[in-house]
N, C-alpha and C positions, 0 to 999 in steps of 0.2 A: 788550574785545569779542571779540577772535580767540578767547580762551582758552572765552569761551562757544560761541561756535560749535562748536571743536572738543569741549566738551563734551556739546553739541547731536549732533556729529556722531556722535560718540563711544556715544551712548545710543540711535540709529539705530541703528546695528551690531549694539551688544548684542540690541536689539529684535529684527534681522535672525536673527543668531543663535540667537536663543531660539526666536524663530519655525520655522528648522530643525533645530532641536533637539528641539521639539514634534512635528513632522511625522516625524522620524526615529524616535522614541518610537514614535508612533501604527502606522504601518509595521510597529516590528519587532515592536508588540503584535498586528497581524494575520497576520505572518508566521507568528507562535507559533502563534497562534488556526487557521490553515491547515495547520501541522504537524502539530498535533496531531487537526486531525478527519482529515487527511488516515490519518494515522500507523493512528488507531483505523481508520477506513474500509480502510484495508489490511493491518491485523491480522483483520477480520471477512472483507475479503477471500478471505486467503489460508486461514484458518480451512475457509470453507465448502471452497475446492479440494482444502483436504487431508481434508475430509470425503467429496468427490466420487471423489478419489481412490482412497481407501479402499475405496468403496465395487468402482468401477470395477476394485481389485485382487480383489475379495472375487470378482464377478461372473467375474471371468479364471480364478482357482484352479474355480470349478463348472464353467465350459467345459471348462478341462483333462479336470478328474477325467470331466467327461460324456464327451471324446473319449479317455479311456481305456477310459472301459466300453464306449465304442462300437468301439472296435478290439479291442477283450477281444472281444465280440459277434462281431467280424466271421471273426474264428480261429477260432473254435469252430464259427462258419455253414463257414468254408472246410476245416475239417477233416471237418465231417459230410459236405457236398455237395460237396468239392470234388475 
């Protein structure tokens, strides 16, 4: 009889085991599932910023060149009228 018991007990455990073995599974299969949309969501992220970016560098070089024609402009005003 012990030796059933302890086979009893024994098949508990296992159960136990398996049981967090299952959940541990499950877990690191949402983990992955998290990563990866996470991963893609910040690939599209960073995508659009370096689009923005781009953009916002593109807009900065036309302000330039506009504020050199405008001090081009303004030589030309201070050497006529000045």
């Amino acid at each position: 009889m012990d030796i059933e018991k302890e086979i009893a007990r024994l098949k508990e455990e296992v159960w136990r085991i398996d049981t967090k073995v299952q959940r541990c599974e499950s877990a690191i299969s949402v983990l992955e599932h998290n990563f990866k949309v996470t991963w893609e969501s910040d690939k599209e992220f960073r995508e659009d910023l370096e689009g923005e970016i781009e953009d916002l560098e593109d807009k900065i070089k036309e302000l330039e060149e506009r504020v050199e024609e405008l001090e081009e402009q303004n030589e030309e005003f201070m050497e006529e009228w000045g």
